[in-house]
PADO-285815 format. One record per residue: residue number from 1; x, y, z of N, C-alpha, C in turn. Coordinates in Angstrom, 1 decimal. Layout:
<nodes>
NODE  seq  n.east  n.north    n.up  ca.east  ca.north   ca.up  c.east  c.north    c.up
NODE  NUM       X        Y       Z        X         Y       Z       X        Y       Z
...
</nodes>
This chain:
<nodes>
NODE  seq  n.east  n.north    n.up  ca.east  ca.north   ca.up  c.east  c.north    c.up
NODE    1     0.8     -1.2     0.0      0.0       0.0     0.0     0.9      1.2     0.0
NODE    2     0.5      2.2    -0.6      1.3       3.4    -0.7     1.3      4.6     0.5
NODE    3     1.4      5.0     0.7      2.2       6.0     2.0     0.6      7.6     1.4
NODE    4     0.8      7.8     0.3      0.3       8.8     0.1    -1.2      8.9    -0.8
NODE    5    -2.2      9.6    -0.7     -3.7       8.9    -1.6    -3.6     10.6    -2.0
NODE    6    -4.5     10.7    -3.0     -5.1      11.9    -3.7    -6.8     11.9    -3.7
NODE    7    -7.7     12.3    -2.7     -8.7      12.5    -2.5    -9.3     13.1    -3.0
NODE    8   -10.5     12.8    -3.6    -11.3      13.7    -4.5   -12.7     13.7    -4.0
NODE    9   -13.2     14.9    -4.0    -14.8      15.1    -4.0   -15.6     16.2    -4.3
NODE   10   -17.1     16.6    -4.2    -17.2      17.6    -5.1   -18.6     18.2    -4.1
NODE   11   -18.7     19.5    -4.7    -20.0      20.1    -3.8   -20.3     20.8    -5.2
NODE   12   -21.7     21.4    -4.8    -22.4      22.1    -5.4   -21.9     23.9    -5.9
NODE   13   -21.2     24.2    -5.0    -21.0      25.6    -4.7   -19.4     26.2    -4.7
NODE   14   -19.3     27.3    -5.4    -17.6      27.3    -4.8   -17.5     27.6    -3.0
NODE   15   -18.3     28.5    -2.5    -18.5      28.6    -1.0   -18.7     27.2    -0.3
NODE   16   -19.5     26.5    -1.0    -19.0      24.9    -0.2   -17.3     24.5    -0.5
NODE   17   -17.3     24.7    -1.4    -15.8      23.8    -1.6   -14.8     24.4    -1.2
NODE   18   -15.0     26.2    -0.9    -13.6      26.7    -0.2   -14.2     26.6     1.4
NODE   19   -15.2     26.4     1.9    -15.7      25.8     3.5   -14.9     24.4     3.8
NODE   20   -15.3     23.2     2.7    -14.4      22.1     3.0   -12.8     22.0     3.2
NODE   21   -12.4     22.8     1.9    -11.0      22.7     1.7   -10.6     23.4     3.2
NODE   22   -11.0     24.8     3.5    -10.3      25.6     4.9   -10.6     24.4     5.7
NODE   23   -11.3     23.8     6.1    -12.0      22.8     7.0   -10.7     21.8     7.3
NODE   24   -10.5     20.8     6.4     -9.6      19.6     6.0    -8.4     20.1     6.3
NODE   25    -8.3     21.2     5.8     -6.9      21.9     6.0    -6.3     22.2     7.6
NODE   26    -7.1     22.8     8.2     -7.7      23.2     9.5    -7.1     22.1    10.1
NODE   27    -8.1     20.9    10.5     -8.0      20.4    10.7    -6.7     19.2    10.3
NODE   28    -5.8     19.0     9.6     -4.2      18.5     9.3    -4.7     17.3     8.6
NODE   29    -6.3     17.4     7.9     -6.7      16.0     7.0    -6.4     15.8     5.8
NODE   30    -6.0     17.2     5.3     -5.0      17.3     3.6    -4.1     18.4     4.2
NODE   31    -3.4     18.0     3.1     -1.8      19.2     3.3    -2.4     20.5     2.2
NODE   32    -3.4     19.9     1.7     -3.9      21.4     1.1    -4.7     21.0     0.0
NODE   33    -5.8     21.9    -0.7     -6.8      21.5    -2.0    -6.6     22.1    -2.9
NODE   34    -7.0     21.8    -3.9     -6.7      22.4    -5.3    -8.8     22.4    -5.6
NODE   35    -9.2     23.5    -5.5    -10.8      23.5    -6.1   -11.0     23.6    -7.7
NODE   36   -11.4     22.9    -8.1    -11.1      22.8    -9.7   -12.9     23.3   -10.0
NODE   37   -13.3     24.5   -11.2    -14.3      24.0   -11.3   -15.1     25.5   -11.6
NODE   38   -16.4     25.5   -12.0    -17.8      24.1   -11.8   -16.8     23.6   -13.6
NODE   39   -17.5     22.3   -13.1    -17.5      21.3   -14.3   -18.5     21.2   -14.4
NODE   40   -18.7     20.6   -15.7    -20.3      20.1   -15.9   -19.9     18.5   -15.4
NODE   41   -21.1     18.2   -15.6    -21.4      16.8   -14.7   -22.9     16.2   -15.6
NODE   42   -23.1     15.1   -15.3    -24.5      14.3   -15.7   -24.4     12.8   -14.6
NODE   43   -25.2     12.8   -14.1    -25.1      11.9   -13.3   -27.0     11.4   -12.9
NODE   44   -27.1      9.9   -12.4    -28.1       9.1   -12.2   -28.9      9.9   -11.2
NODE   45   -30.1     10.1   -11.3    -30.9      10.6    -9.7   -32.2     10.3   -10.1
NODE   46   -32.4      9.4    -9.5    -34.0       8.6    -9.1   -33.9      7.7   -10.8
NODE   47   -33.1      7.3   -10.9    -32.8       6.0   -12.6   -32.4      7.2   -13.5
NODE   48   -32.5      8.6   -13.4    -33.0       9.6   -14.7   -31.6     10.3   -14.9
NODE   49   -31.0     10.9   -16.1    -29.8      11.3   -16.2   -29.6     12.8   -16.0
NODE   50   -29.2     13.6   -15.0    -29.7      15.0   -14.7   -27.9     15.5   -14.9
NODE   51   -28.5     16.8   -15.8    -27.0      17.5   -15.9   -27.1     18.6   -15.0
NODE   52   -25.6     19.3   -14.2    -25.6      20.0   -13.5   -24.1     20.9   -14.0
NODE   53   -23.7     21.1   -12.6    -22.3      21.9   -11.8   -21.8     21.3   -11.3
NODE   54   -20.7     21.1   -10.8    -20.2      20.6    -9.4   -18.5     21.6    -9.4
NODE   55   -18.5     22.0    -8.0    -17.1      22.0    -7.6   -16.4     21.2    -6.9
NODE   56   -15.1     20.7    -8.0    -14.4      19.6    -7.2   -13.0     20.2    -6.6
NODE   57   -12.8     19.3    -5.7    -11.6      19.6    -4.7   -10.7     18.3    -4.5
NODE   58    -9.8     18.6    -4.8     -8.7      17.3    -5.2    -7.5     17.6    -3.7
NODE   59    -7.8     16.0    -2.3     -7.3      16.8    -1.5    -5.6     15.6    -1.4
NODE   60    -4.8     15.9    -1.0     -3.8      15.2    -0.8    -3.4     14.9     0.8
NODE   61    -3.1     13.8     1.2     -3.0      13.0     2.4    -1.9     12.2     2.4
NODE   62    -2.0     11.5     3.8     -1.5      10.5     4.2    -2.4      9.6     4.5
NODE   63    -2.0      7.9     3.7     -3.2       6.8     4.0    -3.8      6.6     5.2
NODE   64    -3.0      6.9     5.8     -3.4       6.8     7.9    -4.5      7.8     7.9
NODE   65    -4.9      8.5     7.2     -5.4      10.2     7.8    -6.8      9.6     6.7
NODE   66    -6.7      8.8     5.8     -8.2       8.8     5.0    -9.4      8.5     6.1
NODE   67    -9.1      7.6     6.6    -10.8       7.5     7.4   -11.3      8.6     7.9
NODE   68    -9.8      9.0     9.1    -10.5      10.4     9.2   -10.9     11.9     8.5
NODE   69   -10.5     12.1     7.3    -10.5      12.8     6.5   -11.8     12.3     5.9
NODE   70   -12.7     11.6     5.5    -13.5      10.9     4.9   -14.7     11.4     5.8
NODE   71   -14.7     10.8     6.8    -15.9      11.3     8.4   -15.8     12.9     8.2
NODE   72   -14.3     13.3     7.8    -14.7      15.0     8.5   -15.9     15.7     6.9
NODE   73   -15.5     14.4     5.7    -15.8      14.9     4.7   -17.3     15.1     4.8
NODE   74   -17.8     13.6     4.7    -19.2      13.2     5.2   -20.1     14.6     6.4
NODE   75   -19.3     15.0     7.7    -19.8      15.5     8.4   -20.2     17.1     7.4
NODE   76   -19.4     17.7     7.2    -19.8      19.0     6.3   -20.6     18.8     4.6
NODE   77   -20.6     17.6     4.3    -21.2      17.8     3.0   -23.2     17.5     3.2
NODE   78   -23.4     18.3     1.9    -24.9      18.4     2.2   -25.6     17.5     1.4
NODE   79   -24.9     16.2     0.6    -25.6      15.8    -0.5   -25.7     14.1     0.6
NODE   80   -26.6     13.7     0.2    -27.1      12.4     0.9   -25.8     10.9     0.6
NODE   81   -25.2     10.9    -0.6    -24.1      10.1    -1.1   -23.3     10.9    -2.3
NODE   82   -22.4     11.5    -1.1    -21.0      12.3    -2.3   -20.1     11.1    -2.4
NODE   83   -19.8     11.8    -3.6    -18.5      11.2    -4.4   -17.4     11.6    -3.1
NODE   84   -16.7     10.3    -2.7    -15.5      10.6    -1.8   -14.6      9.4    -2.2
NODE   85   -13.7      9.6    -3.6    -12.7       8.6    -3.6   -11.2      8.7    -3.8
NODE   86   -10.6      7.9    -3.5     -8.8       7.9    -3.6    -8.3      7.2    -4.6
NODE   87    -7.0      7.7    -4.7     -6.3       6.9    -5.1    -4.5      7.2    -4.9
NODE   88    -4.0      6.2    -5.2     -2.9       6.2    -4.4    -1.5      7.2    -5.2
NODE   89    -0.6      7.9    -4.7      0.1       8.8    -5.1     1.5      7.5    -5.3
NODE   90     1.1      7.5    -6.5      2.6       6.2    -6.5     3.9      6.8    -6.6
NODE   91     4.0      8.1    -7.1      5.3       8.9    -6.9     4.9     10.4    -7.1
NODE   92     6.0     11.1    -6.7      5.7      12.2    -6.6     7.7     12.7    -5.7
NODE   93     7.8     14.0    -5.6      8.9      15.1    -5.5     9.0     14.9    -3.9
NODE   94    10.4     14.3    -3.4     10.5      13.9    -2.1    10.2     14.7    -1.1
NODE   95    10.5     16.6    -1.9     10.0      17.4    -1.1     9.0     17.9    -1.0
NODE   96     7.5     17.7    -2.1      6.4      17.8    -1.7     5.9     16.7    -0.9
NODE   97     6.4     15.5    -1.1      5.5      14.5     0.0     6.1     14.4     1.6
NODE   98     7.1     15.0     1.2      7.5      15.4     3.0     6.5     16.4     3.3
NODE   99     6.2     17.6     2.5      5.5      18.3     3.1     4.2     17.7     3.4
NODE  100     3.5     17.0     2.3      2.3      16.3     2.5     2.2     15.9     4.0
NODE  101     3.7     14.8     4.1      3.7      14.2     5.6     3.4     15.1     6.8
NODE  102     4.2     16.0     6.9      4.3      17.1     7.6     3.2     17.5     8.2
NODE  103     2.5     18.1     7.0      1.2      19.1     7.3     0.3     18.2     7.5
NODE  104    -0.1     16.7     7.2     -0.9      16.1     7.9    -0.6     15.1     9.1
NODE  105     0.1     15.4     9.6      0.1      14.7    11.0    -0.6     14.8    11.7
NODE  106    -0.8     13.9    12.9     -2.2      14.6    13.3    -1.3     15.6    14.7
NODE  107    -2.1     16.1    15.4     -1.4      17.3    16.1    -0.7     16.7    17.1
NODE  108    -1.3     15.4    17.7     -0.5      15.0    18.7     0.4     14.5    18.2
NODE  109     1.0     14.1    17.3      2.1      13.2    16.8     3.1     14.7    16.6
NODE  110     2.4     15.6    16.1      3.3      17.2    15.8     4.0     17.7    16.8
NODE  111     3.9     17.4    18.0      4.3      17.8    19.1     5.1     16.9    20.0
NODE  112     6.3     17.4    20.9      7.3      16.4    21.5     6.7     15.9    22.6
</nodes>
């Protein structure tokens, strides 16, 4: 298993997605977000194909930190079943995934 995931999810609003991103951040569950967006979107609701918006937020972590990062996701979002998936950072720049490491520790591990 890899050390590092790339977290993705999406809201309705840019004010939702810069509420989550400060949120996750805040809290040491991404080392920071990238809000991409609105995209267009079409997606299933009640069998029927409904086109929309969405703003997505692409967050980066540490594997240890997904569950909790996932709950904090769940807790702030307003849609009944969001998109909340990973996938693993198979490589990447020694000194951005230190920082990744870094900025998500959790606070007690941060401290001597």
């Amino acid at each position: 298993m890899t050390e590092f995931l790339q977290v993705s999810t999406a809201t309705d609003t840019r004010e939702s997605a810069q509420n989550m991103a400060r949120s996750v951040v805040e809290a040491r569950l991404a080392a920071g977000a990238q809000i991409v967006g609105p995209v267009a979107t079409v997606v299933l609701q009640e069998g029927e194909p409904v086109a929309g918006e969405e703003w997505r937020l692409l967050l980066d972590t540490q594997t240890d930190r997904y569950k909790d990062l996932e709950a904090h996701l769940l807790r702030l979002h307003t849609w009944h079943t969001p998109q909340i998936v990973a996938v693993p950072i198979a490589a990447g720049s020694d000194a951005y995934l230190r920082w990744v490491r870094s900025s998500t520790m959790a606070v007690s591990q941060a401290r001597p």
